[in-house]
Backbone bond lengths (Angstrom), bond angles and torsions (degrees), N, CA, C in turn:
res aa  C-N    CA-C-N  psi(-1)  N-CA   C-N-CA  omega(-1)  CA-C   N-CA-C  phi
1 X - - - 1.450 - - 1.516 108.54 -
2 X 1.626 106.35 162.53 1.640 107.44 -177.01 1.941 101.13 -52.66
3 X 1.325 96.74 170.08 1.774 93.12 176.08 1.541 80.56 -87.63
4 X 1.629 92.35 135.01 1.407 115.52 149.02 1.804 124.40 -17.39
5 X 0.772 130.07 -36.93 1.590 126.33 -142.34 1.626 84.91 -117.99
6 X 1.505 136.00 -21.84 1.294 137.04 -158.25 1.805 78.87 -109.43
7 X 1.334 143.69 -20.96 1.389 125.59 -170.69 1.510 96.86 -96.44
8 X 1.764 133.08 -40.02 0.957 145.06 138.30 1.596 117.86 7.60
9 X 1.564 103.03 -60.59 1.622 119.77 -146.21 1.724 89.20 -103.44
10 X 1.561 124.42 -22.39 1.363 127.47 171.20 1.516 98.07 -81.27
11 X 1.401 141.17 -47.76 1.336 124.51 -169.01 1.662 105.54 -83.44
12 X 1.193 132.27 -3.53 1.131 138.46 158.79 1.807 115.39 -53.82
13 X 1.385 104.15 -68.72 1.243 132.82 -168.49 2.385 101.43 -77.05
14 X 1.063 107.50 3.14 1.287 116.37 177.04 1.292 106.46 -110.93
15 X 1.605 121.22 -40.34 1.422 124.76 -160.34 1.609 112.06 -60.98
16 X 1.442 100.26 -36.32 1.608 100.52 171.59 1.500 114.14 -67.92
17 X 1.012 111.37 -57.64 1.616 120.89 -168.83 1.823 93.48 -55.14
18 X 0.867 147.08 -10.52 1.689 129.31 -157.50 1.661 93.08 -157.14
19 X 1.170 134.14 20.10 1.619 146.25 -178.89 1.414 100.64 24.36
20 X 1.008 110.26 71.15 1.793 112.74 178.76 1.468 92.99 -143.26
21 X 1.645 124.20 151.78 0.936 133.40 -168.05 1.652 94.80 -67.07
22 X 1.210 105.01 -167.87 1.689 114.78 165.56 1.615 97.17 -94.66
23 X 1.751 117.70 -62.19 1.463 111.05 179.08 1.408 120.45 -45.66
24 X 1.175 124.40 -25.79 1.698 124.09 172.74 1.676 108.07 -74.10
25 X 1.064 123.03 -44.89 1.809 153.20 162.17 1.558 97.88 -24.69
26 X 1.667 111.20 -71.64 1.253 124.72 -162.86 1.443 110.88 -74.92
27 X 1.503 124.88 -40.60 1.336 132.21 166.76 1.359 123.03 -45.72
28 X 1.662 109.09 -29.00 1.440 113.85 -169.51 1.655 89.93 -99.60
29 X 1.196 136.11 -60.52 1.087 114.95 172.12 1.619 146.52 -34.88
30 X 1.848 96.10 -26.56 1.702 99.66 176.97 1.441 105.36 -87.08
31 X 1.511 108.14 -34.77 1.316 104.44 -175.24 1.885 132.15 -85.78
32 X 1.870 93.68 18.70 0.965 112.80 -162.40 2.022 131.23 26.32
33 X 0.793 100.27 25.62 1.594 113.83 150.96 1.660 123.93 -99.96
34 X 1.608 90.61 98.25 1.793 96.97 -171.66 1.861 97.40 -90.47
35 X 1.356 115.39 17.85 1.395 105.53 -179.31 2.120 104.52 -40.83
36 X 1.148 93.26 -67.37 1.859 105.13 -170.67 1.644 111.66 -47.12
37 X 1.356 81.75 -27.97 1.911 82.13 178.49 1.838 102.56 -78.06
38 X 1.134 118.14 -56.83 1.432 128.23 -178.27 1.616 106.00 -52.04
39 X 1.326 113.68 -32.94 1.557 110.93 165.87 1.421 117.74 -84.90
40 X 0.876 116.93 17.51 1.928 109.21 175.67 1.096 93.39 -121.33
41 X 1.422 146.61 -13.34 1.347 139.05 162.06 1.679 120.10 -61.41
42 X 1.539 115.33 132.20 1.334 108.45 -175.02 1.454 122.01 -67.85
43 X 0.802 138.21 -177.06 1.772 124.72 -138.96 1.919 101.62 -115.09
44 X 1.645 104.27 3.40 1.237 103.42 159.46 1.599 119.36 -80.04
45 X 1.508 101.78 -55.78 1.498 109.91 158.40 1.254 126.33 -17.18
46 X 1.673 92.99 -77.01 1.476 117.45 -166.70 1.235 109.99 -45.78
47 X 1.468 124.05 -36.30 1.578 157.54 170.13 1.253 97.26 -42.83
48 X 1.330 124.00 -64.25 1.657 137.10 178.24 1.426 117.44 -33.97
49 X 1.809 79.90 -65.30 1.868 89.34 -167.88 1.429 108.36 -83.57
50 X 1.157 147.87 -16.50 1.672 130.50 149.37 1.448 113.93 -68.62
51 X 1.256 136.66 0.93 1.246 139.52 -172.77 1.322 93.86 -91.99
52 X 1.046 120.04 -47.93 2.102 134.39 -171.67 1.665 87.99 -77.02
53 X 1.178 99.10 -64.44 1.923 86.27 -168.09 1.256 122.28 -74.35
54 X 1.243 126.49 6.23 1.786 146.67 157.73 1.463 116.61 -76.55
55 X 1.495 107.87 -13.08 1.203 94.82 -176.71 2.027 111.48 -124.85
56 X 1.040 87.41 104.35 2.009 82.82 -171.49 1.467 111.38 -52.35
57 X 1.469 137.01 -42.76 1.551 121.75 -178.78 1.659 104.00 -51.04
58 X 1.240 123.88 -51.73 1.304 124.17 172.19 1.357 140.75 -59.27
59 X 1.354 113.17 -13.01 1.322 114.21 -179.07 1.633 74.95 -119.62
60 X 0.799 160.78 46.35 2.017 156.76 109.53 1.480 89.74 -59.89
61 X 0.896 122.03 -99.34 1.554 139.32 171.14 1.748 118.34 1.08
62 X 1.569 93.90 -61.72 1.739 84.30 160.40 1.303 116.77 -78.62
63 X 1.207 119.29 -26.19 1.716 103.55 175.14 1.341 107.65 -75.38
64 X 1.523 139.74 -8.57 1.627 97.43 149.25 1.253 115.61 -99.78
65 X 1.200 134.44 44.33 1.747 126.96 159.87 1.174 86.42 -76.61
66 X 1.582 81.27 142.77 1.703 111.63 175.51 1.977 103.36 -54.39
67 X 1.146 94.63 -45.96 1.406 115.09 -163.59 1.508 119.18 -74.40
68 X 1.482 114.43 -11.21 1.265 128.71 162.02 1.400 117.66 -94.76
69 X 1.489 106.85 -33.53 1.606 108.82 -179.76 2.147 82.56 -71.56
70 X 1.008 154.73 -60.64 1.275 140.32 -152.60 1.675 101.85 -64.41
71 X 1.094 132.33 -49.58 1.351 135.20 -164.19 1.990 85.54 -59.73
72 X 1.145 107.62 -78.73 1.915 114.40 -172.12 1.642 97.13 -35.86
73 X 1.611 116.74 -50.43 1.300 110.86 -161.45 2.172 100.55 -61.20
74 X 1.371 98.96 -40.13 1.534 102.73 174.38 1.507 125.55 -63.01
75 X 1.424 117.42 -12.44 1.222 113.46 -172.52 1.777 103.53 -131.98
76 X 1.300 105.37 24.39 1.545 131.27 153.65 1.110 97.26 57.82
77 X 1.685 130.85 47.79 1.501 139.76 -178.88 1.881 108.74 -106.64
């Protein structure tokens, strides 16, 4: 799994942007249920990210960015 202190410093740096604590942040991240995170996003967003994850050619596509395979590879998904 990512080192601790680098997932820490991501739910830190999220908690503002999405008004969710970091400890609520980090819970959803280990326990991989981002439901609470996907609900604190405003409903244009939120709009976004089921729009991307509704659609399978597109979420193929982000799974091969380099830059998505590193984030999953960091958070041992």
């Amino acid at each position: 799994m990512a080192n601790e202190k680098q997932m820490e410093n991501i739910a830190k740096m999220l908690s503002s942007k999405l008004n969710m604590s970091s400890t609520e942040i980090m819970d959803s991240m280990k326990s991989g249920n981002v439901n609470s995170v996907l609900n604190s996003l405003n409903s244009e967003n939120r709009a976004k990210v089921n729009s991307i994850l509704s659609n399978p050619e597109l979420v193929g596509k982000l799974m091969e960015d380099k830059g998505v395979q590193d984030i999953l590879r960091k958070l041992d998904l």
